[in-house]
C-alpha positions as CSV (number, residue, x, y, z in Angstrom):
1,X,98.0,81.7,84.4
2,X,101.0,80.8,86.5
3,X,101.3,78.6,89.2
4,X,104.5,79.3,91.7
5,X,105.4,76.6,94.6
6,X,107.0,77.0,97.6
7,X,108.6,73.8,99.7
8,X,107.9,73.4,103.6
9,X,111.5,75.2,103.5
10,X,109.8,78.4,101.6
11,X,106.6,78.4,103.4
12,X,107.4,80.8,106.2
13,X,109.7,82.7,103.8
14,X,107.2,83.0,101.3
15,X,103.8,83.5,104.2
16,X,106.0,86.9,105.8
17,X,106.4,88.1,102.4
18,X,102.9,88.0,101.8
19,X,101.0,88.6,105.0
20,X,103.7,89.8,107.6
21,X,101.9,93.6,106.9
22,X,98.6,91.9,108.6
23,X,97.9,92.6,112.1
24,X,98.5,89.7,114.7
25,X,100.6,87.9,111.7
26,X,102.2,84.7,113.1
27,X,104.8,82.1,111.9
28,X,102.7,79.4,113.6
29,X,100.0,80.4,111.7
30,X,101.6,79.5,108.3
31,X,104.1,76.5,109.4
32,X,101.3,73.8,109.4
33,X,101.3,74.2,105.6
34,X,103.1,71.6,103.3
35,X,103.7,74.3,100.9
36,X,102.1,77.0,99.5
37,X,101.1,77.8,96.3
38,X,100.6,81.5,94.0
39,X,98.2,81.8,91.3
40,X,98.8,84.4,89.1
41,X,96.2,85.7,86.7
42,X,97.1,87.1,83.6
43,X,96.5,90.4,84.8
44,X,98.4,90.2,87.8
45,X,95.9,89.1,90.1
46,X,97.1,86.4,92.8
47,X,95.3,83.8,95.1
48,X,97.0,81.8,97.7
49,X,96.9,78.5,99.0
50,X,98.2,76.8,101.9
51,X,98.6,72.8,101.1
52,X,97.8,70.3,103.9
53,X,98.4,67.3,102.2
54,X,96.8,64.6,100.3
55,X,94.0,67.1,98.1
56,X,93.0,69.3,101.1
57,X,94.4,73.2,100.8
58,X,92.7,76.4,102.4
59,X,92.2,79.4,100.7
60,X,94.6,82.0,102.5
61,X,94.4,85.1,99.6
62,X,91.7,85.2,97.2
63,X,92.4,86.5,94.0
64,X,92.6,90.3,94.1
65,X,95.3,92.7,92.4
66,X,98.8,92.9,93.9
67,X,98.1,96.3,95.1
68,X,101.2,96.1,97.5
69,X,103.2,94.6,95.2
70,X,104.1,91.9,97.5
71,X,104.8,88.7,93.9
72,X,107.8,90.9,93.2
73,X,109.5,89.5,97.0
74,X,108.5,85.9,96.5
75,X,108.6,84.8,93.2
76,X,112.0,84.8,93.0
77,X,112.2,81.7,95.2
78,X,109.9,79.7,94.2
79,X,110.9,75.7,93.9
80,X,108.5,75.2,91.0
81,X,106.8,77.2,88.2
82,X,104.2,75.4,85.9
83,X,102.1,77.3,83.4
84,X,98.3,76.8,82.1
């Protein structure tokens, strides 16, 4: 599994690149996240999490195939990439 970071400077980048296609999508919605954070399955299943801080995250995309192949826009700029 991978594990892709994006800075407060990436999180709106990276939230439209991921959820802009959802109805009622909002910048606001995503810009009271820290950073965000991609896990990618071997198989190329992703989660999403949106960091608040000290320990606390919320679950924004839970892990289901990249049927819209949506890792292929974001990955590219993540600011960190750590492997497990």
């Amino acid at each position: 599994m991978k594990r892709y970071y994006f800075g407060k400077s990436k999180t709106i980048l990276a939230a439209r690149a991921l959820f802009d296609w959802k109805e009622g999508y909002r910048d606001e919605t995503y810009a009271r996240y820290d950073s965000l954070e991609i896990a990618v399955q071997d198989d190329g299943r992703f989660s999403v999490w949106g960091n608040l801080g000290e320990e606390d995250a919320d679950l924004l995309r839970d892990t289901k195939p990249d049927a819209r192949n949506q890792l292929a826009q974001v990955l590219g700029i993540a600011d960190e990439i750590s492997e497990e």
